[in-house]
C-alpha positions in Angstrom: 52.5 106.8 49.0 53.9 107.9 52.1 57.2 110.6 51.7 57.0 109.3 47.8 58.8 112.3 47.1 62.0 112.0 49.0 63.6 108.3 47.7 66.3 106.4 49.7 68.8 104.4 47.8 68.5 100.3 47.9 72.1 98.9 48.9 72.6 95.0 49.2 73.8 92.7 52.1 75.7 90.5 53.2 73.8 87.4 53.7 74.7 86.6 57.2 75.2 90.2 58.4 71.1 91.6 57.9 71.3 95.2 59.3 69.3 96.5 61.9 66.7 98.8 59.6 66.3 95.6 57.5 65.0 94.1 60.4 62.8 96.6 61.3 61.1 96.2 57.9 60.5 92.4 59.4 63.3 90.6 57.8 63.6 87.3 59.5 65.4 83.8 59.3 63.5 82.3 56.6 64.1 85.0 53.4 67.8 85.2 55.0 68.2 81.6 53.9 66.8 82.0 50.8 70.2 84.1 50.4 72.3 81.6 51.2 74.8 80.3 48.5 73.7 83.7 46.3 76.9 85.7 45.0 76.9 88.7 47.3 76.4 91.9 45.6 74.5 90.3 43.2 71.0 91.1 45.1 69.4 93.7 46.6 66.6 92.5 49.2 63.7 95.3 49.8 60.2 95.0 50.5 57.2 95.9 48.8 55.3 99.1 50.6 53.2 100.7 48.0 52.3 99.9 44.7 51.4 102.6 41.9 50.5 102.0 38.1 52.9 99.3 36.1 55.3 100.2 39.3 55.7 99.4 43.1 58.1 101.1 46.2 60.0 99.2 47.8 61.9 99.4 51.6 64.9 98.5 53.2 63.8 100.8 56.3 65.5 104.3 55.3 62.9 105.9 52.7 61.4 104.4 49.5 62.6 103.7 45.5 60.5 103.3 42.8 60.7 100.2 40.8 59.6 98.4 38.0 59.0 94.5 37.4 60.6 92.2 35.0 59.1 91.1 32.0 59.1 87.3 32.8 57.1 88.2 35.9 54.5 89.4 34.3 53.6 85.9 32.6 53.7 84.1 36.2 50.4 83.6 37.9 48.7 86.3 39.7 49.8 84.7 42.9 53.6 84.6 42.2 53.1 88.6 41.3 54.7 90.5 43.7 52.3 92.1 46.1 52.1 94.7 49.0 54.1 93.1 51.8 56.5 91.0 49.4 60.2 90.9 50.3 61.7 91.3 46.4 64.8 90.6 45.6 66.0 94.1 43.2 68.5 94.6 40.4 68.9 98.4 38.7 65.3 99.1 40.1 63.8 96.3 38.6 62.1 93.3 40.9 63.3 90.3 39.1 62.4 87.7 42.1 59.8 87.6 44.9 61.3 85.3 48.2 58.8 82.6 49.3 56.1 83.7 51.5 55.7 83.1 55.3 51.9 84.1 54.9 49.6 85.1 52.5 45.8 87.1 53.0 44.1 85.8 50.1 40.5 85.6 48.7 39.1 84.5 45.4 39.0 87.1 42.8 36.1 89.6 43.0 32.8 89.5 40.9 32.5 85.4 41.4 31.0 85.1 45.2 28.0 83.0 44.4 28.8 81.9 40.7 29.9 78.4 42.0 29.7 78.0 37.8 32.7 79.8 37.4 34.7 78.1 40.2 37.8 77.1 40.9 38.3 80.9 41.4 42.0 82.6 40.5 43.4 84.2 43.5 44.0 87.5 44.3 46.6 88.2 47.5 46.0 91.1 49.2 48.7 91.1 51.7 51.8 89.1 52.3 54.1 88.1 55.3 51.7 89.3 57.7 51.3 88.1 61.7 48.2 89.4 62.4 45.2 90.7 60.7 42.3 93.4 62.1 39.4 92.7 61.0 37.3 96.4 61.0 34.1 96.7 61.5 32.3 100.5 62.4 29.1 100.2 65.1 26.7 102.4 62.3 24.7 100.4 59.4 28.7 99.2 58.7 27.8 96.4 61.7 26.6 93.0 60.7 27.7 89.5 62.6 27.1 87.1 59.5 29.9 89.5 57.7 32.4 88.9 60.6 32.0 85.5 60.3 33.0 85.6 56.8 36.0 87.1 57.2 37.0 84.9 60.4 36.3 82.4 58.0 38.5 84.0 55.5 41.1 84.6 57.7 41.3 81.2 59.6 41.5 79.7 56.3 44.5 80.9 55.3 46.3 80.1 58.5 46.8 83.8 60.3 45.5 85.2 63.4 42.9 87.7 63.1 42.0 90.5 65.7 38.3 91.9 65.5 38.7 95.8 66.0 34.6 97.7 67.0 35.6 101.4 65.1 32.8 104.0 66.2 32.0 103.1 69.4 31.0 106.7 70.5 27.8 106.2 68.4 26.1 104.0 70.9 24.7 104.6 73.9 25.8 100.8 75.0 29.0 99.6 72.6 29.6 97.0 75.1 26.2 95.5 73.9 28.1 95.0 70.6 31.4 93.4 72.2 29.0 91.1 73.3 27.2 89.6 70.1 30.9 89.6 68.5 32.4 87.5 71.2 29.3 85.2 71.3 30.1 84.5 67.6 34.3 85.0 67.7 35.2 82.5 70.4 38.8 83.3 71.7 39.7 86.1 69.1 40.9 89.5 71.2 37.5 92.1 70.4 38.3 95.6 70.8 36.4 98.6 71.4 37.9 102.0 69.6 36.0 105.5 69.6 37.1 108.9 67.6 37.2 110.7 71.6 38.8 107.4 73.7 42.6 106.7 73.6 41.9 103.5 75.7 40.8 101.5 72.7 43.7 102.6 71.0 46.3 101.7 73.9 44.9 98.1 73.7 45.5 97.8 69.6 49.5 99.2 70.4 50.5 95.8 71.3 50.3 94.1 68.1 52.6 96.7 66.7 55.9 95.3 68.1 59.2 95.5 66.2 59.0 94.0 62.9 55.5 92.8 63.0 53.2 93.9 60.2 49.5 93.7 60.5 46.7 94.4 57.8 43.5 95.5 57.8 40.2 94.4 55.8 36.7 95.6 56.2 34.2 97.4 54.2 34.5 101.0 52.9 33.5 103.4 56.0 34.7 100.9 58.6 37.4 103.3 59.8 40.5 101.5 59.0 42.2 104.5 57.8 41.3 107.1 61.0 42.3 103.9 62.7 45.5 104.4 61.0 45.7 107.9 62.1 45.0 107.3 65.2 47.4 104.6 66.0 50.3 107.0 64.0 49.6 110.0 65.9 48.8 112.0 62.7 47.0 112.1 59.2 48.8 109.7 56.8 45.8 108.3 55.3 43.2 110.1 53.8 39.6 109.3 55.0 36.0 110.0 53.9 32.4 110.5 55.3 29.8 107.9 55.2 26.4 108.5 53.7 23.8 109.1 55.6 21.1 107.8 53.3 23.0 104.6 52.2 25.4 103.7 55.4 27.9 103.2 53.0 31.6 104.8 53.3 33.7 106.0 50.2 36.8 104.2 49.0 39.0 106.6 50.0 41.6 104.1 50.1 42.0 103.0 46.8 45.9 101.0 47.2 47.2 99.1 49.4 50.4 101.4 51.5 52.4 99.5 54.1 53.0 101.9 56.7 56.1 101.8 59.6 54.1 103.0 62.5 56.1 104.9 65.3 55.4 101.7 67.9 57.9 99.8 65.5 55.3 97.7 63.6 54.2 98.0 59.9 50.2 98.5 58.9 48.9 97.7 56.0 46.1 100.0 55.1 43.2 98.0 52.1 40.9 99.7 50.3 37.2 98.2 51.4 36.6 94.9 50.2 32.8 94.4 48.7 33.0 90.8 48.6 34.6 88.0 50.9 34.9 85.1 48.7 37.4 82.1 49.9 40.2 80.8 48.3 41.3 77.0 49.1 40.0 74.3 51.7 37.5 73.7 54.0 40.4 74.6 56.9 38.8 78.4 58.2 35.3 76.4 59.3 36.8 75.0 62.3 38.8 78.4 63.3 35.3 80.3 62.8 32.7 77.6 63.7 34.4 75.6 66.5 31.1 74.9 68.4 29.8 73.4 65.0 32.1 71.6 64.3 32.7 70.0 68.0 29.0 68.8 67.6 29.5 67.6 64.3 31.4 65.1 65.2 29.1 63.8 67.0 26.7 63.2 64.5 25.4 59.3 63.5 27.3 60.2 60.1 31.0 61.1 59.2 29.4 62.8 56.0 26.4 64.7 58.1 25.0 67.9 55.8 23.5 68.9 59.3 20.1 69.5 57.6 17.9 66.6 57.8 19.8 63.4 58.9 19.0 61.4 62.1 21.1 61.3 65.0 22.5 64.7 63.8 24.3 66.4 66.9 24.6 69.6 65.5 20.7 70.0 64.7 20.1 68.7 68.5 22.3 71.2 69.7 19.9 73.9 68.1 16.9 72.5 69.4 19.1 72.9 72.5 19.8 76.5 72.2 24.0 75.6 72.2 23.8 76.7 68.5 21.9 79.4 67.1 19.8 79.4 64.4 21.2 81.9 62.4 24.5 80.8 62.9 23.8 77.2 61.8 22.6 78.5 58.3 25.8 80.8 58.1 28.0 77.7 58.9 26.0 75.5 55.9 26.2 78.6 53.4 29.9 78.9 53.8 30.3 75.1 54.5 28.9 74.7 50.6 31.0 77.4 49.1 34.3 75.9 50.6 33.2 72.6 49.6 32.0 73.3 46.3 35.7 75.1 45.5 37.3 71.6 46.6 36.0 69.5 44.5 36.1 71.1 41.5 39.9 72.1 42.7 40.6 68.1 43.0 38.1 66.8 39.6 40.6 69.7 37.9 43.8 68.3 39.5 42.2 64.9 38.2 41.6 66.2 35.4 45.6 67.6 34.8 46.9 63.8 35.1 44.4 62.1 33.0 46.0 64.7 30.4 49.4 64.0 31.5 48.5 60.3 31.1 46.6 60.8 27.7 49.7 62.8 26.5 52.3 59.6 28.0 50.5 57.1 25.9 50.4 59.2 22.4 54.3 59.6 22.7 54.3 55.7 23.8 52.3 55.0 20.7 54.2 56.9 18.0 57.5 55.5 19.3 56.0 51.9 19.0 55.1 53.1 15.0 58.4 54.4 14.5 60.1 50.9 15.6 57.4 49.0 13.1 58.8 50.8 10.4 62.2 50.8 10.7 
């Protein structure tokens, strides 16, 4: 944890008078009227920047406490569990509220991509109140378009704006070659091109970091996301790691999530690497990642095209046509399933849940009528 040595002290506010460092940590309209009608002094708002074991550190902008969560959180749902990126709500170093979310980074829990058995999947949030997410990917064995259509997917589903950064580009003779293939499969997301001996790259990425703004990063272990990090700072404040030769594969040198206040003025979230991109809720990131698809779908004969065999399917036309390509198509079916799989079984449990609710109604209906026979 950055300067984890050297803790500030939390102080509360006044809810209509949110100073200026608050607002640096991005503090905006919507927790400051979750205040409203609160007895002042009877809060302290900070948000979450690191977490360590049992423990997280917290932020109003001028250094970092250590604190601890209360018990009743610890029965809520992993969701409500305060995460990296939270604004908390603090009393005597203990978190005893988490303020609704603006935005949430979330993904179904690792170990169940593919198991559609074990579905609906609980959710695990990696990052919270965030504007814009980077999606890192290096130009070694670390490159791979059906992997960056997973996490636009990802990304797109949970309703935030994702940035595709290209780390390494100093390996290839022709990086540009790459910024090709990820635009041709990213339509309208910003691609950028970074390199360990360009600053120009880097130049490009210091926009997002305005004022208040707080961006993460996901991507797989020995993408780069924490040089990138260093980079964008100005010095080391993330450790980083080598990638293996013989397997391609980077270390997890990150291995917690740190929100960062970068000198531009934003906040950067850095993630360890993330092995497996499984979705959590709708069908909703298809049409962010797949717009091409999904414009030709609805042209099909049928509403309920699987775009496999039907006739008068648009979308398989558009292959024969060379609009859609091949390997795309099967990329937008495999995640098409997953999503659609994890619907229905969310909806037959919610059906499920009132049939119960129902069931239990008509027992309590049923023992009152026995009590009135008797009496």
């Amino acid at each position: 944890m950055q300067n984890n040595d050297s803790y500030g002290v939390l102080s509360p506010i006044q809810c209509n008078d949110a100073p200026q460092w608050l607002l640096s940590m991005g503090w905006s309209g919507c927790f400051q009227r979750e205040l409203e009608g609160r007895a002042e002094d009877s809060y302290t708002p900070a948000r979450v920047v690191g977490v360590a074991k049992n423990s997280f550190y917290v932020s109003q902008g001028q250094g970092t406490c250590l604190v601890t969560v209360a018990g009743r959180l610890n029965h809520v749902s992993d969701a409500l569990y305060p995460v990296i990126g939270d604004w908390v709500l603090v009393t005597d170093t203990v978190i005893t509220e988490v303020l609704a979310r603006k935005s949430v980074l979330s993904r179904g829990a690792a170990g169940s991509r593919g198991k559609q058995e074990v579905l609906p999947l609980r959710e695990q949030v990696i990052a919270a109140n965030i504007d814009t997410v980077f999606i890192v990917c290096g130009l070694d064995r670390d490159f791979n378009l059906r992997r960056i259509e997973r996490y636009l997917t990802l990304v797109y589903n949970c309703g935030l704006n994702p940035v595709i950064v290209l780390t390494k580009a100093d390996l290839q003779q022709e990086p540009d070659r790459f910024l090709d293939e990820v635009e041709g499969v990213a339509f309208g997301v910003p691609v950028h091109l970074v390199s360990a001996c360009a600053d120009e790259g880097m130049i490009a990425l210091e926009k997002y970091l305005e004022a208040g703004k707080t961006i993460t990063m996901v991507g797989s272990s020995g993408a780069g996301k924490s040089t990138l990090l260093n980079r964008l700072y100005g010095e080391t404040v993330q450790a980083t790691g080598e990638v293996s030769a013989v397997l391609g594969k980077g270390k997890h040198t990150t291995t917690s999530r740190e929100l960062i206040v970068m000198p531009q003025g934003g906040l950067l979230i850095d993630n360890p690497g993330i092995r497996e991109i499984s979705f959590w809720g709708g069908e909703g990131g298809l049409e962010g990642a797949f717009p091409e698809v999904e414009a030709f779908a609805k042209e099909c004969r049928f509403s309920d095209c699987s775009h496999m065999h039907e006739p008068g399917c648009r979308v398989l036309q558009a292959v024969e046509e060379g609009a859609i390509a091949q390997e795309r198509l099967e990329s937008y079916r495999k995640m098409q399933r997953e999503l659609a799989y994890f619907s229905d079984r969310e909806n037959k449990s919610a059906d499920r849940v009132e049939k119960e609710r129902w069931k239990d109604v008509a027992l309590k209906v049923k023992a009152m009528k026995k009590r009135d026979r008797y009496r």
